[in-house]
C-alpha positions in Angstrom: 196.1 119.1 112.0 197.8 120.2 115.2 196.4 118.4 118.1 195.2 120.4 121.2 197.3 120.9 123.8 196.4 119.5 127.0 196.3 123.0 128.8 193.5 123.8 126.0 191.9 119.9 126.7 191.5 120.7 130.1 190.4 124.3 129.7 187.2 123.3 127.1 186.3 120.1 129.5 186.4 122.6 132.2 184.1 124.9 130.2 181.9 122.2 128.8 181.0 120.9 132.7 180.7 124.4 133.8 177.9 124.8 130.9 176.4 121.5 132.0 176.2 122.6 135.6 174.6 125.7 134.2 171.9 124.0 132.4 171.0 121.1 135.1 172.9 118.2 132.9 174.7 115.6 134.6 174.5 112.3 135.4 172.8 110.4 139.1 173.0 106.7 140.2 169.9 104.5 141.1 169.3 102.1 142.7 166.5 100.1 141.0 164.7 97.1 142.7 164.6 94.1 139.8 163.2 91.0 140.4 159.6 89.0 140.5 157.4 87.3 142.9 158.4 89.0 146.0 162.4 88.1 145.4 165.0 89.9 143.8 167.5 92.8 144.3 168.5 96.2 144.0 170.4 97.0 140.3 172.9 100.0 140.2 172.6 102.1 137.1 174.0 105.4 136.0 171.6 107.6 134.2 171.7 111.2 132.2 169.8 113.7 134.0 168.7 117.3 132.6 166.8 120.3 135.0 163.6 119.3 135.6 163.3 115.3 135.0 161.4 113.7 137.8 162.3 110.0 138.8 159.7 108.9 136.0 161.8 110.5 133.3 165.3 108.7 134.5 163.4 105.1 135.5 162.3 105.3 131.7 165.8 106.7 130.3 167.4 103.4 132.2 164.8 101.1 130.5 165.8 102.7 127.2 169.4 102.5 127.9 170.2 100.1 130.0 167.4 97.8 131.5 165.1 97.3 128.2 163.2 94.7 130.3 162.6 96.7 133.4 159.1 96.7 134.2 157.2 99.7 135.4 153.4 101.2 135.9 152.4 104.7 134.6 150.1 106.8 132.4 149.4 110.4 132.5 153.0 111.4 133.6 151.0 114.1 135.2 150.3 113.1 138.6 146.1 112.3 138.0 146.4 108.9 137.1 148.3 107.3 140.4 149.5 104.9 138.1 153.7 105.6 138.7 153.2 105.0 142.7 156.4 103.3 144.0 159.1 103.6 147.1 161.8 106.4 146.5 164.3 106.6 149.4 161.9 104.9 151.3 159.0 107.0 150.8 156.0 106.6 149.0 155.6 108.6 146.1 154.4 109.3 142.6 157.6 108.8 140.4 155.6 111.6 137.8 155.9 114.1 140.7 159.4 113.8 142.5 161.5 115.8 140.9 165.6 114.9 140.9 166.5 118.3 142.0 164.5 117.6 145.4 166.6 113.9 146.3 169.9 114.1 148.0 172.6 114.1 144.9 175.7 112.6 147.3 174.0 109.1 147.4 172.6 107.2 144.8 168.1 107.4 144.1 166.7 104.1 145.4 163.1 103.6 143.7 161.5 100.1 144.5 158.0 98.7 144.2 155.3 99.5 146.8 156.0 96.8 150.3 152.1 96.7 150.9 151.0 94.8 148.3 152.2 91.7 146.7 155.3 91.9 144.2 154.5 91.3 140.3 157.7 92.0 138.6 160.9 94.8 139.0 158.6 98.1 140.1 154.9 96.7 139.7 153.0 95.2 142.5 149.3 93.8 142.4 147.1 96.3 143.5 143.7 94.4 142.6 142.9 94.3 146.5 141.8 97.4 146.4 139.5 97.1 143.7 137.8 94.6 145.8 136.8 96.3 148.9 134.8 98.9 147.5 132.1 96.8 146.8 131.6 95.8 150.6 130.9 99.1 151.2 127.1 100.6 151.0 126.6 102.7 147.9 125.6 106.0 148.0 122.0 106.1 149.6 119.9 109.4 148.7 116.8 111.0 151.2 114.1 111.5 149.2 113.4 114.8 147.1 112.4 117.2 149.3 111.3 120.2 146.3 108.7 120.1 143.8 110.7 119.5 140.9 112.5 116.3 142.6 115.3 117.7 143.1 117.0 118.7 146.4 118.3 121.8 148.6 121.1 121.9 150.2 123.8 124.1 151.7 126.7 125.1 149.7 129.0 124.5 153.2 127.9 121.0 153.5 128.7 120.3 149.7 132.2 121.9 150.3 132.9 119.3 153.4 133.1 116.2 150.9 135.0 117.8 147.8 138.3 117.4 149.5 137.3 113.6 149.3 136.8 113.4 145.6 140.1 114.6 145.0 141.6 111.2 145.8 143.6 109.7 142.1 143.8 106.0 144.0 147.5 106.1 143.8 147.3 103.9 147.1 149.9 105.7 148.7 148.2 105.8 151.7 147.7 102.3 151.8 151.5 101.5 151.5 152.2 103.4 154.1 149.9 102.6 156.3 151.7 100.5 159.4 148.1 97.9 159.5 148.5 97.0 155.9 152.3 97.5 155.3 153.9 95.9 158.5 150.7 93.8 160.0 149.2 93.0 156.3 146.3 92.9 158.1 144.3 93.0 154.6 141.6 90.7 155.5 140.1 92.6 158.5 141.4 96.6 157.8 140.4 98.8 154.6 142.7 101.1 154.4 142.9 105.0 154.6 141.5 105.3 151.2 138.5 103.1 151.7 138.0 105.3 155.0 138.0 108.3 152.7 135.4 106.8 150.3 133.3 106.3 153.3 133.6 109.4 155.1 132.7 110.9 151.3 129.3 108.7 151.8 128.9 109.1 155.3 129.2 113.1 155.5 126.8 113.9 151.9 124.0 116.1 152.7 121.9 113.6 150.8 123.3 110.1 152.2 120.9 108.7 154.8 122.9 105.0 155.0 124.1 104.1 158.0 128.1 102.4 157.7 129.0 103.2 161.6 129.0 99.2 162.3 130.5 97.8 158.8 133.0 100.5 160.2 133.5 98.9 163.6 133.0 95.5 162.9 133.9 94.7 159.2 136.2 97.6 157.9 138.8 97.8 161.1 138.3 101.7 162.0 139.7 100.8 165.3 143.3 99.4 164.3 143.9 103.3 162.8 146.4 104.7 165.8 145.8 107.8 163.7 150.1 108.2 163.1 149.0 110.9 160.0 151.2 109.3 157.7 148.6 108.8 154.7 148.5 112.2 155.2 151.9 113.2 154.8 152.2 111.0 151.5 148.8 112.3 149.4 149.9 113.6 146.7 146.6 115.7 146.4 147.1 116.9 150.1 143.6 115.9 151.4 143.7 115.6 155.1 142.9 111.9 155.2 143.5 112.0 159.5 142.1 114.6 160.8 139.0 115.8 157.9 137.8 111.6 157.8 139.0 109.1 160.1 138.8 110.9 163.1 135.0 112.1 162.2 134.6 108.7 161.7 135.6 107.5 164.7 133.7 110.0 166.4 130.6 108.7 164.9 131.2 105.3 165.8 131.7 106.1 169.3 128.2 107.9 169.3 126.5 105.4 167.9 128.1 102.1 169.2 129.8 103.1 173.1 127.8 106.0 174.0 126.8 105.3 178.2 123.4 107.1 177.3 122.8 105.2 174.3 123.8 102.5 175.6 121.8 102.5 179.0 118.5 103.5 176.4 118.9 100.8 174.4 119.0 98.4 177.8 115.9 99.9 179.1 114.2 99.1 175.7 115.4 95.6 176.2 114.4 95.2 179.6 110.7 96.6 178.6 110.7 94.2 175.7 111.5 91.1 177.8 109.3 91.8 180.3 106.1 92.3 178.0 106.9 89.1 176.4 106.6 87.4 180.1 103.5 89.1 180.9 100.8 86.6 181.6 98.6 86.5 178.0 101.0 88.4 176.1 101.9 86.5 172.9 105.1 84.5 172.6 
């Protein structure tokens, strides 16, 4: 058997990476955080990529091939469950939903674990923080039925307010980035943007007659929220975190808490209640 000449060599290699470059195949470094406890390093690693593979599908191709140890979060591979939330570039994303074709190719992909909790292993942090604020906030509270039947009426436009807010997966995005929590860690006395949408959700029901506006000021940190808009940027379901709940928020606060005319009423009560206490055969 005559071997190819190298002319013809060079011609099919030519043609074969032509093809690939046709049909989105190639190859893309990482850069993949490994490590555990909060230590550790970035790993360099070369992986196969076709058109259309998102970050998920090449983190899982090195594990495969390279890194069988390398341990990652996800579920759905759909972007519902928030489960694939990590650092790519330096942005917080959902590894389902960042497709290859969208990152720089003339520098390598970094993907590390989310900086605003603490580090488990490689790319999985503990998110079980989280988890436990939402009990210190009030549950939903309900007016009483106002028809017949027991039910209740309402308008369609106040129903519509709150949907955006029951779009939220918990990916936690917004927490990572969020400067209070990420840079400050400020955990103790700040709930984050997605506990701030869960309450605005409450707060903002037709139905809801609980009052939250001073867990809000005084347990939940409303007031360290410089409102920057970068949970918003990073929501993979696009709800407006900023400006549609924290802000309204805020605004409620400030009417209820530092509102001059509220404030000089609620002095005037006092004054009237101190001074029938000292009136001579009032009770004490």
């Amino acid at each position: 058997m005559t071997a190819p000449t190298t002319g013809a060599v060079d011609a099919y290699t030519a043609a074969q990476a032509a093809q690939d470059d046709a049909v989105g195949h190639g190859t893309r470094a990482f850069r993949v955080w490994r490590g555990a406890d909060g230590a550790g390093a970035f790993h360099d690693y070369v992986a196969d990529v076709d058109e259309g593979m998102v970050v998920l599908d090449a983190i899982q191709q090195i594990q495969a091939s390279h890194a069988n140890d390398l341990a990652v979060r996800w579920n759905c591979k759909a972007g519902k469950c928030g489960s694939c939330s990590a650092e790519i570039n330096g942005k917080p994303k959902l590894m389902c939903m960042t497709r290859l074709d969208e990152l720089p190719t003339d520098e390598p992909v970094t993907v590390e674990p989310m900086r605003a909790f603490p580090h488990v292993r490689d790319l999985v942090t503990d998110v079980s923080w989280n988890f436990r604020v939402k009990p210190r906030i009030q549950p939903f509270t309900p007016r009483a039925p106002d028809a017949p039947d027991g039910t209740w009426r309402i308008a369609q436009e106040d129903v519509e307010r709150v949907q955006e807010f029951r779009k939220c997966i918990e990916c936690f995005l917004c927490q990572d980035v969020c400067h209070v929590l990420r840079d400050h860690h400020l955990h103790d006395e700040f709930v984050g943007p997605r506990y701030l949408v869960y309450v605005a959700a409450l707060e903002m029901h037709p139905l809801d007659i609980a009052d939250r506006t001073t867990e809000l000021k005084d347990q939940f940190g409303l007031g360290y929220c410089n409102i920057t808009k970068c949970c918003t940027t990073v929501c993979p379901e696009h709800i407006t975190i900023t400006d549609n709940a924290i802000i309204p928020l805020k605004e409620r606060v400030v009417d209820r808490h530092y509102d001059p005319l509220r404030a000089l009423v609620r002095l005037v009560r006092g004054a009237r209640k101190h001074d029938s206490r000292d009136t001579p055969g009032s009770k004490r």
